[in-house]
N, C-alpha and C positions, 0 to 999 in steps of 0.2 A: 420275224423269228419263229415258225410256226414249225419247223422242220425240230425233231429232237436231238436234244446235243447235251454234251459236258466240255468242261471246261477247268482249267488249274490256275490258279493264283498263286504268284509269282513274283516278287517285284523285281526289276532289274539288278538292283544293289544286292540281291540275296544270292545273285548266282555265284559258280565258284567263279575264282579269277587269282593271279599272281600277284592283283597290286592292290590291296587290300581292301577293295570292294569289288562289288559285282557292274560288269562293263560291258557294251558292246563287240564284243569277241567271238571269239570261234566256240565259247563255252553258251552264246545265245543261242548260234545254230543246232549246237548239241543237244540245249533243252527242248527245242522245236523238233528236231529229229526226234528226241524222248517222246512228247507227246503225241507225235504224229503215229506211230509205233502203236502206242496204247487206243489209240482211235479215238483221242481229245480233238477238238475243232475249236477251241480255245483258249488263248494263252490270257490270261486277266492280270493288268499292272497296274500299279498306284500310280499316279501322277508323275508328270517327265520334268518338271519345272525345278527349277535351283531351289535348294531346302532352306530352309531357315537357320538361325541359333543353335536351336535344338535338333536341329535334320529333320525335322519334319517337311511333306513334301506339299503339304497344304496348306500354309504360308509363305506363300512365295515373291520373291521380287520382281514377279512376270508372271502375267498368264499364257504368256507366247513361247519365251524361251525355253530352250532345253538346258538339263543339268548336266554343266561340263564336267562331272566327276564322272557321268556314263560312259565320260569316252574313250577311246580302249586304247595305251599306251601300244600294244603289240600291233595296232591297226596304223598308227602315224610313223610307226615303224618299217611296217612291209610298202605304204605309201613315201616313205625317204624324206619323210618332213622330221624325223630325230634320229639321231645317232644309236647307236648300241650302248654304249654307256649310258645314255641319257635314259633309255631303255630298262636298264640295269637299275638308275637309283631309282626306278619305280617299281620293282619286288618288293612285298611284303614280306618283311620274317616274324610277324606275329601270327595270330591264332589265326584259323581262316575261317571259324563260324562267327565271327562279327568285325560288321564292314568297320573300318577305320576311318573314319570321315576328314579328321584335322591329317595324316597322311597322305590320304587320297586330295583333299585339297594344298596341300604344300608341293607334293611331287609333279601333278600337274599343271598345274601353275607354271612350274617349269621350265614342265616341257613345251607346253602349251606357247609362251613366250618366245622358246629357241625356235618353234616349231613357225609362227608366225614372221621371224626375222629372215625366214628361210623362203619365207613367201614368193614363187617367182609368178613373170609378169601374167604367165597364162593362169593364175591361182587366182592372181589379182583381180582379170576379166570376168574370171569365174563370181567372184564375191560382189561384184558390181549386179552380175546377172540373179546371184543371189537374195539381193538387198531390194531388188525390185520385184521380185517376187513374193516375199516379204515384209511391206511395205512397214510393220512393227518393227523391226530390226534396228531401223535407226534412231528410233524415239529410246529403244531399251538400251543401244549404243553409247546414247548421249548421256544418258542417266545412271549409266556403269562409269563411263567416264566421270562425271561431275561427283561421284561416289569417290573414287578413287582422289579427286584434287582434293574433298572436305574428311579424307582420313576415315571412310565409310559412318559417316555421320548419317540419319536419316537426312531425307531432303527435307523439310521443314526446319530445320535446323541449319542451311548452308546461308549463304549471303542472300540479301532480299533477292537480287535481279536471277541470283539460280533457282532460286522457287518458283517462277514466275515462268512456267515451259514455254511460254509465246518469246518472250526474249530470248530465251537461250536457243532456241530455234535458230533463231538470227543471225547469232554470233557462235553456232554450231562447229562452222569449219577452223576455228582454232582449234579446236579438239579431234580434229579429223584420224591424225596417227593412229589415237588411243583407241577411238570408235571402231577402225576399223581394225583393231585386234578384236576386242568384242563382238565384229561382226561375221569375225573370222573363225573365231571360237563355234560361235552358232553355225555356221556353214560345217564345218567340219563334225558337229554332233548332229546335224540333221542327212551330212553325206553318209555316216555311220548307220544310224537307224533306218534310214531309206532303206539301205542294204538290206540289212535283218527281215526288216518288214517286206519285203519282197518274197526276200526270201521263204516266211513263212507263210506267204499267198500260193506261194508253190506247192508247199508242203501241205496245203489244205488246211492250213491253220490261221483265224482270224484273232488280231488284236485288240481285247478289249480294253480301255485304258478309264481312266478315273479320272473328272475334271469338276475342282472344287465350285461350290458356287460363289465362295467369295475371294479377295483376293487380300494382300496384305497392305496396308495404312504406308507401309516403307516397300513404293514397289513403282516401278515404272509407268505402270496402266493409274494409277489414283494422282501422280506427281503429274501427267500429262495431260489427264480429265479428270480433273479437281471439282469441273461441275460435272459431274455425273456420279458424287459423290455425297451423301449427308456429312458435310466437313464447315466449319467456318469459315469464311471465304477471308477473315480478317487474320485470326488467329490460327489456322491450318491444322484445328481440332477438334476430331469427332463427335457431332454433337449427341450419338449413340452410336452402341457396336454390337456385332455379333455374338450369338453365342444360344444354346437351348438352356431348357429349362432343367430341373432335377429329372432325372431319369433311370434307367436300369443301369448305369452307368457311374451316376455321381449322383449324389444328395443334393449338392450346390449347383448342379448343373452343369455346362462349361461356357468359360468366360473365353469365347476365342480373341476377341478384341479387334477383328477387322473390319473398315469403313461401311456404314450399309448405304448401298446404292440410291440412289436420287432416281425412284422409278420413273417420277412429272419430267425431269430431262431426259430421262433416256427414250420416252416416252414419245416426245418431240418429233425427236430425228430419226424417228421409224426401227429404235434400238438398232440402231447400227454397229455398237462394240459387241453387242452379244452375236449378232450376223456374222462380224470379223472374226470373233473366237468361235462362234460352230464350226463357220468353215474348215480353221486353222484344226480343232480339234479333232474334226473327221478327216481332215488330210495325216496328222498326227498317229492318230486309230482309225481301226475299221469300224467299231463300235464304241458310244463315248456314256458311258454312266454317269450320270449328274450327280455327282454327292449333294446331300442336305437337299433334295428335288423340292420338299416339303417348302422350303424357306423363299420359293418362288410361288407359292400360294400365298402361304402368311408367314410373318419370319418374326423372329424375338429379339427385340431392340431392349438393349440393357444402357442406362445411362456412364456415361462415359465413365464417370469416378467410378464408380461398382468396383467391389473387392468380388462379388465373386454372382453368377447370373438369375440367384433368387430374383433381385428385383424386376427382372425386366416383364415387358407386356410386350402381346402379340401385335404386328400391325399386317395392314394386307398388301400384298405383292401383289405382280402385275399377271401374273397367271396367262389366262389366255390371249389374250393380249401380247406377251413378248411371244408366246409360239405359232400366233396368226400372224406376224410380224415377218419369221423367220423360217417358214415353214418351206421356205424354196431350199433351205440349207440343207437340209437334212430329208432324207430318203426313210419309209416304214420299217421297222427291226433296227434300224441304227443306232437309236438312242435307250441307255435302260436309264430308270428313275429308283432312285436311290430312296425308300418311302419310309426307311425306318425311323423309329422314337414314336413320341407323342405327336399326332395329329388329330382333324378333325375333317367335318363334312367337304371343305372346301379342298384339303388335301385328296380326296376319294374323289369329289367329281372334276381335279383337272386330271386327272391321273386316267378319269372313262373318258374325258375330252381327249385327251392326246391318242391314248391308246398305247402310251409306253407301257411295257412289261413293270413290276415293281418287282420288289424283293423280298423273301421270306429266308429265315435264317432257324433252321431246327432249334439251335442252343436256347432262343427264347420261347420253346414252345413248350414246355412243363411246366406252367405257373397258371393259375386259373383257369383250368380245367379242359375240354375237348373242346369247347368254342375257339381255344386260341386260333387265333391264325395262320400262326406259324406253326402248328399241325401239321404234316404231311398230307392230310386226309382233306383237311380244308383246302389245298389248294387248288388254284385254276391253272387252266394252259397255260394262259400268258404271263406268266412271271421266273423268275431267275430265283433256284434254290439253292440256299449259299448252309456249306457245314459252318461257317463260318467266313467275318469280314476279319479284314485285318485290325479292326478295335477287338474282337472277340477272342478270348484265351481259345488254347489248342483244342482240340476235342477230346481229346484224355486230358488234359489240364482241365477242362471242364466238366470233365465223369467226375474229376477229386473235391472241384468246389460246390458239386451240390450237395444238398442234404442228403439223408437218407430216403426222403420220402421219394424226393424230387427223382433222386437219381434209380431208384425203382421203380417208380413211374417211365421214366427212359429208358429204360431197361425193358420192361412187359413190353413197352409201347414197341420197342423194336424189334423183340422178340430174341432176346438175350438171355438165355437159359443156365449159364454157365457161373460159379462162382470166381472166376479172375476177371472181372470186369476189368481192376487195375492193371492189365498188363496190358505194358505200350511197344513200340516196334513197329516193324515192316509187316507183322501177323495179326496185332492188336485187334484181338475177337470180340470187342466188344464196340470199340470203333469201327468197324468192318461193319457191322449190324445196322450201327449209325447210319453209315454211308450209304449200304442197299435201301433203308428206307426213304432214304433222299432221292439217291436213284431211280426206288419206283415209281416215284411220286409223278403226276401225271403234268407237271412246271416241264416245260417246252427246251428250261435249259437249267442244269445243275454244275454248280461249282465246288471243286474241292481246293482247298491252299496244299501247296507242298509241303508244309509241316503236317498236315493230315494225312498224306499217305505215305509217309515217315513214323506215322506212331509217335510223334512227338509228344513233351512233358510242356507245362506249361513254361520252364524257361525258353522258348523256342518262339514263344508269343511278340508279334510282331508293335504292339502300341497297346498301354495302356491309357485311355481317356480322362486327361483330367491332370494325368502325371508328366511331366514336360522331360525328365530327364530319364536318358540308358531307353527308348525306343528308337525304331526303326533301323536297330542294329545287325538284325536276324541275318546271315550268312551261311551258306553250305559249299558243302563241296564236292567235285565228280565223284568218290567215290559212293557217300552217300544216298546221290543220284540213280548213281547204276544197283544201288541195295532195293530199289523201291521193285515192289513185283509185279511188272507189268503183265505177267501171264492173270496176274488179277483183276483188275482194270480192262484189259482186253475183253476181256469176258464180262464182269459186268454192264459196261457199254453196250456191247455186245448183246446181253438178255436183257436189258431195258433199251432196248432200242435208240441207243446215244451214239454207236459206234460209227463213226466219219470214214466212211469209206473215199478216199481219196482216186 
C-alpha cells in the first residue's frame, strides 16, 4: 500500500434504501459512483457477517457467512425470485436515518422463504456448485438448522447428540430441506455482493472490510471446533473470555465474552481455520483489517464469571507463528492491523515482522503532549489515518466533548483560527481543518467516515463501546449524499496527492 490514497467509511446498513436498512442495491453503486467522482479509492465497511442481539456485527454466529438483511428486496425482485407484492411489504414507512433491524429481519424472512420455494432446478445446480466452493456453508447450514428445531436456543443447550458436531454430521441429511434454504440464503447474499464488488473494481475503487479477531461462544465455527477453543470439553463452558482492559473507552474495560482460541491446537494442524478464513476474507474484500490485531500477540483472558474485564491478565498469542503459517494467503498491502488501545513491545515487533500498516486515529492525539502518536507529525508511511473508527464519536461530536484546553490545543494544532469552531454541516470549518491535517499527513492512506464529511453531531455516531443498546443504527439518505461537497474532496485529494485517477 505504498501508492497514496483516501478512503470513506461506510457500512452497508447506513446506505439509503426503501426497506429500512441499508442493502445491496442500486443505492451501493451510487455510493461507489460518489466516491469514484471525488477521487476516493476506497470504500471501508464493518464486518458482513449476521449481527447479534444487539446488531452488532462483531459477534457473530459465523465467521463465513453473510448478513441476509444486506440483501436487497429490489435485487430478488428484477431476478423473478418475488413478487411485486412481496416486494411492497418490504417498504419502510419509518424514519430513514436509522436502520430498522427487527423490520428488516421479519420482512425478509419472508421473502427470502417465498423466494427459496420458487427455487428452480437450474438454481438448485447453481447451489450445489455453490456449496462446494464453500466448503463452510454446510457446517453453517446444519447449525441454522438445528437452531431453528431447538427454538434458537444456543447450541450447548440443544440435546446431547446435537452438541456433539461429529454426530450430527452423520445424521445431517434429515435436515437437508432446511440447510438448503440457508445455503440458498448465502448464495443469493454472495451473488449480490459479487456484483457490487466488481463493480466497484471497475470503478477503481477497492473494498476495505473489517474481520473480528474473535468469534461468538453461540456460533457455527466454535459449535463445530470445539477443540480449537479454551471451552470445557465436559460442560461446554468457557474457561475464559474476551475482552481489554480499562481504557480511553471504559473504566471497566470491555467484557466482550467470546471463547479464546486453543492456540496449542490450532497450532497442530498448521492453523488451518485461520488459512480458511484469510482466504474467505480476501475473496470477501480486497483488503481485510484485523480488529483487535493486538489480541494476536497477547490477548486478555478474563475469567469466565467476571462482571465486568478488570480482572483479567494478559496471555501470549501465537504471533508469528499463525502469519509464518499463513503467509501464502494473503499478498503485501492486503492486510491493515488494527493496533489501537493499550499495548506493549510484543504488539510493536510483530506489527515490524509482518509489515502490516497500523492505524493512527487524530481524535486520540491531544492528550500527553507532542510525543503522542497519533500526532499527525509523528506519523510514518506505512499506516492508515483514520478521523475516526467507528467506536469514535463524530468529529464535531468530538470538538463538543473536549475540554477546553484539549480542544485549543486541536484547534492551534490544526490551524483553526476562527471563533465557530461549533459549527457542523457540509462547510464545518473547523472540521475541514481536521481533515486537511489528516490529509497532509505523510500515512500512505487516510480515512474519512460519511458522517465526517456530512458535518455530523454526535448523534450520528455509529457505536458506543461498552454500551450494548441503540448502536449500529446510523442510516442516511440519497439526498444527504448528494449534499456532501465533492468540489471539496476533489481538491483535497487532489493537493495531497490521494486523488485516484481511474
Amino acid at each position: 500500500m505504498n501508492k497514496r490514497k483516501s478512503g470513506v467509511l461506510m457500512h452497508i446498513t447506513s446506505l439509503p434504501s426503501r426497506f429500512g436498512i441499508g442493502s445491496f442495491g442500486k443505492e451501493a453503486d451510487e455510493f461507489i459512483d460518489l466516491l469514484s467522482d471525488m477521487g476516493f479509492s476506497i470504500w471501508q465497511v464493518l464486518p458482513f457477517h449476521p449481527v447479534d442481539e444487539v446488531n452488532s456485527p462483531y459477534k457473530s454466529e459465523s465467521a463465513f457467512a453473510g448478513n441476509p438483511l444486506m440483501i436487497c428486496p429490489q435485487e430478488l425482485y428484477n431476478d423473478g425470485f418475488i413478487t411485486k407484492d412481496e416486494l411492497d411489504s418490504c417498504v419502510y414507512d419509518g424514519t430513514p436515518y436509522t436502520a430498522d433491524y427487527d423490520f428488516a429481519r421479519k420482512t425478509k424472512s419472508y421473502i427470502l422463504r417465498n423466494a427459496f420455494y420458487r427455487c428452480t432446478n437450474d438454481e438448485k445446480e447453481k447451489l450445489k456448485d455453490f456449496a462446494e466452493e464453500n466448503p463452510w456453508v454446510e457446517d453453517y447450514a446444519l447449525f441454522k438448522a438445528l437452531k431453528e428445531k431447538n427454538n434458537d436456543a444456543p447450541w450447548w443447550e440443544w440435546q446431547e447428540n446435537e452438541k456433539n458436531f461429529a454426530i450430527c454430521q452423520k445424521d445431517k441429511e434429515k435436515y437437508r430441506n432446511e440447510m438448503n434454504y440457508y445455503i440458498f440464503v448465502q448464495y443469493l447474499f454472495f451473488k449480490q455482493w459479487s456484483r457490487i464488488k466488481k463493480y466497484a473494481l471497475e470503478k477503481g475503487i477497492k473494498i476495505l472490510g473489517d474481520m473480528p479477531v474473535y468469534v461468538s461462544m453461540d456460533s457455527a465455527d466454535v459449535w463445530s471446533n470445539t477443540e480449537l477453543f479454551e471451552i470445557d470439553k465436559d460442560t461446554f463452558v468457557p474457561t475464559e473470555v474476551a475482552g481489554v482492559p480499562p481504557d480511553y473507552f471504559s473504566e471497566d474495560g470491555q467484557l466482550w465474552g467470546n471463547p479464546l482460541y486453543n492456540w496449542v491446537a490450532m497450532e497442530k494442524d498448521g492453523f488451518r481455520w485461520w488459512k480458511n478464513r484469510l482466504t474467505y476474507e480476501l475473496k470477501l474484500y480486497d483488503i481485510v483489517r484485523i480488529d483487535h490485531f493486538r489480541g494476536l500477540a497477547s490477548y486478555w483472558a478474563v475469567p469466565f464469571e467476571s462482571k465486568t474485564a478488570k480482572n483479567g491478565k494478559w496471555k501470549q498469542g501465537p504471533a508469528m507463528k499463525l502469519f509464518n503459517a499463513v503467509k501464502d494467503v494473503y499478498k503485501e498491502g492486503e492486510i491493515i492491523a488494527e493496533d489501537l488501545g493499550l499495548f506493549g513491545e510484543d504488539v510493536i515487533k510483530l506489527l515490524e515482522d509482518t509489515c502490516f500498516p497500523g492505524i493512527r486515529v487524530i481524535q486520540f492525539g491531544f492528550q500527553g503532549g507532542s510525543e503522542n502518536e497519533h500526532l499527525p507529525h509523528n506519523y510514518q508511511n506505512n499506516l492508515v489515518a483514520c478521523l475516526g473508527t467507528h467506536d469514535n464519536n463524530t468529529l464535531l461530536g468530538w470538538l463538543y466533548e473536549l475540554n477546553d484546553d484539549e480542544r485549543k490545543y486541536a484547534l492551534d494544532y490544526c490551524g483553526f483560527t476562527g471563533d465557530n469552531w461549533g459549527e457542523g454541516g457540509y462547510y464545518a470549518p473547523a472540521c475541514r481543518k481536521v481533515i486537511e491535517t489528516v490529509w497532509r499527513s505523510c500515512a500512505n492512506t487516510a480515512i474519512i467516515a460519511f458522517q465526517d464529511m456530512c458535518g455530523f453531531g454526535n448523534d450520528a455516531r455509529m457505536n458506543i463501546p461498552g454500551v450494548p443498546d441503540l448502536n449500529w443504527r446510523v442510516r442516511t439518505t440519497a439526498e444527504t449524499l448528494h449534499g456532501i461537497d465533492r468540489e471539496y474532496f476533489k481538491k483535497i485529494n487532489r493537493i495531497f496527492g490521494r486523488y485516484n485517477e481511474v
